[in-house]
C-alpha positions as a Markdown table, in Angstrom:
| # | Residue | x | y | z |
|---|---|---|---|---|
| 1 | Unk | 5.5 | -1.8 | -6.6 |
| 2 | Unk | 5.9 | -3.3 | -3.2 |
| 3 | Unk | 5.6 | -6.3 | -1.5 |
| 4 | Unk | 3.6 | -7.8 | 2.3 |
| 5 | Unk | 4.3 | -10.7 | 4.1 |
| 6 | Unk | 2.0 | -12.6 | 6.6 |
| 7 | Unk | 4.1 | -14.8 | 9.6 |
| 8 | Unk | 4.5 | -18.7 | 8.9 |
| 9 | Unk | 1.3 | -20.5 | 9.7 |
| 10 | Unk | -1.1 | -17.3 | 9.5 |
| 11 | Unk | -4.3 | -16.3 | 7.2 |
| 12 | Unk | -2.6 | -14.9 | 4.4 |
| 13 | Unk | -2.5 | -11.5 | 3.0 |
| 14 | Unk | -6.1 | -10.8 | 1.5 |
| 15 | Unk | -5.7 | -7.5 | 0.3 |
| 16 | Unk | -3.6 | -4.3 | 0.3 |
| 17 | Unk | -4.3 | -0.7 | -0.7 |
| 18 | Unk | -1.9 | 2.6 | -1.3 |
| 19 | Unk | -2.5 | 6.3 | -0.4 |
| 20 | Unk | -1.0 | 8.5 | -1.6 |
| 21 | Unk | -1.1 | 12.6 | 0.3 |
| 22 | Unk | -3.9 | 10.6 | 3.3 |
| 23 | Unk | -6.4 | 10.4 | 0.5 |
| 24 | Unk | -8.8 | 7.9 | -0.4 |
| 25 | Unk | -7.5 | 3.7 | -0.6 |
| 26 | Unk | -6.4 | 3.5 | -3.7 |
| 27 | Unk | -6.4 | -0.6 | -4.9 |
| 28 | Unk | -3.6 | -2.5 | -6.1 |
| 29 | Unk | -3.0 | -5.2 | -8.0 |
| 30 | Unk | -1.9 | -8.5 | -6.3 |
| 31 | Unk | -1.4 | -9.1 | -2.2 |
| 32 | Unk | 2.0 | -10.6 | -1.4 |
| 33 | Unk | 3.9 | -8.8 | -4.7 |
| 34 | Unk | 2.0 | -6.1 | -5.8 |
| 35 | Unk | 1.6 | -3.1 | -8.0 |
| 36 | Unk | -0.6 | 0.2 | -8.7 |
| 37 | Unk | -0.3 | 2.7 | -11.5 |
| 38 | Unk | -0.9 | 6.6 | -10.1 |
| 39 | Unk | -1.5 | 9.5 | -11.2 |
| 40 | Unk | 0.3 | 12.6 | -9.3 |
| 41 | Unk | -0.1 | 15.2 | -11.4 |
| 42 | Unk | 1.3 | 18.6 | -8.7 |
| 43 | Unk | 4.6 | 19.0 | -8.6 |
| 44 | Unk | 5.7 | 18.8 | -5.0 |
| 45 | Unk | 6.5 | 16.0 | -2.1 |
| 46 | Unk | 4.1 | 13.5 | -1.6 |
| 47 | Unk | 3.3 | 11.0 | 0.8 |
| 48 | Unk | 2.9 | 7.7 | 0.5 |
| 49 | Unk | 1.7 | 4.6 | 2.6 |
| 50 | Unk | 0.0 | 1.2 | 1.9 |
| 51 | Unk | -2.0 | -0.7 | 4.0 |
| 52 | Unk | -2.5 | -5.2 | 3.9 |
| 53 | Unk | -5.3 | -6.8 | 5.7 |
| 54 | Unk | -5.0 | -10.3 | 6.4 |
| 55 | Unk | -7.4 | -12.9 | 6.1 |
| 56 | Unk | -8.6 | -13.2 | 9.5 |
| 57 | Unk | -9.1 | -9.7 | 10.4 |
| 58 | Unk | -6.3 | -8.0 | 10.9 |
| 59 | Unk | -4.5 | -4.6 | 9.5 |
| 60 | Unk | -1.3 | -3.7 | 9.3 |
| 61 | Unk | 0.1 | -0.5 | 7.7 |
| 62 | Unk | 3.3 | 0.2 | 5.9 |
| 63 | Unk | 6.0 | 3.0 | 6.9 |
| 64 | Unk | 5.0 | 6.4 | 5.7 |
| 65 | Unk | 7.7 | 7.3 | 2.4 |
| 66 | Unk | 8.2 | 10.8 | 0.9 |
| 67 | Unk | 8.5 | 11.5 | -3.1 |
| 68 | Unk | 9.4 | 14.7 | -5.0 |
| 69 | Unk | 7.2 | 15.3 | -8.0 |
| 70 | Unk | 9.1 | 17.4 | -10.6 |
């Protein structure tokens, strides 16, 4: 679950995508709150990272975060 905001005035958010370990975009479901269902199935850290692209163009990705599978 996450959330992405756009500045006052701009295009608006018109999509986002997670990854999870720098693999493929994985979709999510919604732009400014929004939510994705994964399946991490090693045991281990993982990275993970989303990215929101704006109406007009633009891309803006999130701060890398860590997890521990057990």
């Amino acid at each position: 679950m996450g959330t992405s905001q756009h500045n006052t005035g701009g295009s608006g958010i018109n999509n986002v995508v997670l990854y999870v370990d720098r693999g493929p975009p994985i979709p999510v479901t919604g732009t400014t709150n929004w939510s994705v269902v994964v399946n991490i199935p090693n045991a281990g850290t993982h990275s993970l990272w989303a990215r929101a692209d704006d109406n007009a163009g633009n891309r803006r990705y999130s701060q890398e975060i860590f997890i521990t599978v057990q």
